[in-house]
N, C-alpha and C positions, 0 to 999 in steps of 0.2 A: 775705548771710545774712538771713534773716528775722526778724520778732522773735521768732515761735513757738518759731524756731531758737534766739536767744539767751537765751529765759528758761528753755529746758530743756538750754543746755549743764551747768548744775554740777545737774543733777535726774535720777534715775534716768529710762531712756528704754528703750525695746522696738524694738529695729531687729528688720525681718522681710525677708527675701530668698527667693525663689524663682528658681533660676537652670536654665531648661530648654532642650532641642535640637529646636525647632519643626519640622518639614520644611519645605525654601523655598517647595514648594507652597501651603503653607497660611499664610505667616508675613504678608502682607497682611492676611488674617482676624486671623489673633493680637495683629496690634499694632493696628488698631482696635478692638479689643475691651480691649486692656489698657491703650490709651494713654485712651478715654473712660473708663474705673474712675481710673486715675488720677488724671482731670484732677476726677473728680467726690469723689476720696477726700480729694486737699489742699483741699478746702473744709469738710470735718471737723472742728468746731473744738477734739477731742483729734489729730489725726492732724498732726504737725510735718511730715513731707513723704511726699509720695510721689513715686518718678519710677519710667520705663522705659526700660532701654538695653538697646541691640543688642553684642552679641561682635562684638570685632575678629579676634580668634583663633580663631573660630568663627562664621561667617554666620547657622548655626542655632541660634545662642546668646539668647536672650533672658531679661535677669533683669529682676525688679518688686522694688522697692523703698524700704518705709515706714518710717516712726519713729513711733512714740507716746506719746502721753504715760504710761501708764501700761498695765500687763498688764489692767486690767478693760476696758480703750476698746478694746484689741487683741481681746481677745476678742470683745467685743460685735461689731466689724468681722467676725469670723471666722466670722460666725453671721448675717451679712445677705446680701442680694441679689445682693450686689455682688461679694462674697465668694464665692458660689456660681459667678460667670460668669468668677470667676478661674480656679475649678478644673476649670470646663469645658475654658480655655484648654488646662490643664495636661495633661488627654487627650489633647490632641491631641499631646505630645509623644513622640518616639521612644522615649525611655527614661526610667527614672525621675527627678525631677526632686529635684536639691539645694534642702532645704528649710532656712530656719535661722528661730531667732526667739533672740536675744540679749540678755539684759537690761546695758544701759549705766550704770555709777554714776558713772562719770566722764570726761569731753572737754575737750580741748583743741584749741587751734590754734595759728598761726604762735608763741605764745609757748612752746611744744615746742621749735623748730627752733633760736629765739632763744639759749633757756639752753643744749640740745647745743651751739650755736657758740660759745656764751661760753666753755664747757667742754674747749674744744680747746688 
């Protein structure tokens, strides 16, 4: 985990997900395209991560997915360049694309799993 990661686990966060059904033809283009936005987004110094994964359950699956620090950094993202050649990506998909932006007040981890076990 990074430290961006740890100092905004107990701080409200902006997770944003786009999950789309690229055609195989094109999915070469789409993930150079989404994997260079990525790689250029986590150097963002509001943007706690970004990454790109491919569906298992879907070949034509591909979701983008960031965290921010806060809803003004997300926005500003929303309204740059970069941001623009996401949604180019996103024509290109077959149907319409699951879009989410969710505000996080609170995370945790393995000490979740800890207390449920204690609990048993």
């Amino acid at each position: 985990m990074s430290q961006r990661q740890k100092d905004h686990r107990e701080k409200s966060v902006i997770h944003s997900t786009i999950r789309m059904l690229i055609p195989l033809g094109k999915q070469s283009e789409a993930i150079d395209i989404l994997g260079s936005i990525c790689a250029q987004t986590q150097c963002e110094p509001d943007c706690i991560s970004a990454h790109l994964y491919r569906g298992v359950d879907d070949v034509r699956a591909i979701m983008v997915e960031e965290r921010w620090t806060s809803n003004e950094h997300i926005l500003q993202h929303l309204q740059s360049d970069a941001y623009r050649r996401i949604l180019m990506v996103v024509e290109m998909a077959e149907e319409p694309p699951k879009i989410r932006f969710d505000k996080i007040e609170h995370s945790s981890g393995v000490e979740m799993i800890e207390k449920a076990r204690r609990e048993i």
